[in-house]
Structures are given as C-alpha cells and as structure tokens.
C-alpha positions in Angstrom: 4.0 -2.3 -11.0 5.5 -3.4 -14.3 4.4 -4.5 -18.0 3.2 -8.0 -17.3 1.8 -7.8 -14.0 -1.9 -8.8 -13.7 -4.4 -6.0 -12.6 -7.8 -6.5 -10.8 -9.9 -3.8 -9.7 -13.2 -4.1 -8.8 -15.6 -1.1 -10.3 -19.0 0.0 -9.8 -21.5 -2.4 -8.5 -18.9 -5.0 -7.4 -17.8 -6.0 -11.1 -14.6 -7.3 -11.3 -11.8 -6.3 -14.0 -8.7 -8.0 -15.1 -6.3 -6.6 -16.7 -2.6 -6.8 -17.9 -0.5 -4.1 -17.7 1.0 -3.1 -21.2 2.7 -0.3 -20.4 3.8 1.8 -17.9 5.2 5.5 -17.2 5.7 8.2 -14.4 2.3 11.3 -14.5 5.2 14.0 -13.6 2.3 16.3 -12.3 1.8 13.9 -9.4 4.8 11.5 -9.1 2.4 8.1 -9.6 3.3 5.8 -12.1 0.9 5.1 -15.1 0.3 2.2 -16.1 -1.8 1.3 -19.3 -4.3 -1.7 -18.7 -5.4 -4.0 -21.4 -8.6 -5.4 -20.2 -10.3 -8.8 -20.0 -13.2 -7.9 -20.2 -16.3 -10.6 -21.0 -19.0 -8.4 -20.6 -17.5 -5.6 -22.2 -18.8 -2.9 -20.2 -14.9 -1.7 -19.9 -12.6 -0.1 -22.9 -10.2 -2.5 -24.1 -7.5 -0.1 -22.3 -7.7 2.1 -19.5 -4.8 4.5 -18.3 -4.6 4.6 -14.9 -2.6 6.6 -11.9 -1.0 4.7 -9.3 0.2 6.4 -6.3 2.7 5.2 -3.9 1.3 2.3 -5.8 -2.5 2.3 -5.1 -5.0 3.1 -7.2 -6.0 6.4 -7.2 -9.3 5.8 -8.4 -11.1 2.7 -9.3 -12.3 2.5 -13.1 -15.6 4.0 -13.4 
C-alpha cells in the first residue's frame, strides 16, 4: 500500500469508510506497514485520520 492509494474498510454495523492513504511507514514491533488514513467520512462517526497496521498487507483490525 502507498500514499495515494484509496482505502475502504467496512466497520461496525456494516458502515463503510473511505479513505486515502497520507502516509505510510513500517510498526518495527510487528513488521506491518502503517499507513495513516485520511477519512471521508459524511457521517462523521470516524476521526478525520486513523493509523492503522497492515500485515502481510491486510488489515489487522477493522476501525472500531
């Protein structure tokens, strides 16, 4: 995943995020690659960016 690739993840109840990544860097504690998410967000139930881990480049968890 890189800076400029779209994110969608789909959260609790079934609600749907996208997001662009803005930045991105390796968590050395587990070897996945961050990535920080700018959100679009209509609702705004989601914080306008969300860190998140990717390993082997899935989600580790979905956004809560």
């Amino acid at each position: 995943m890189k800076i400029g690739d779209l994110v969608t993840v789909v959260g609790v109840g079934g609600v749907r995020f996208f997001g662009l990544v803005i930045r991105t860097w390796i968590n050395w504690d587990n070897g996945g690659q961050m990535v920080t998410v700018l959100w679009n967000d209509d609702d705004q139930t989601a914080e306008p960016t969300t860190e998140i881990t990717l390993v082997d480049g899935e989600f580790l968890a979905n956004i809560k």
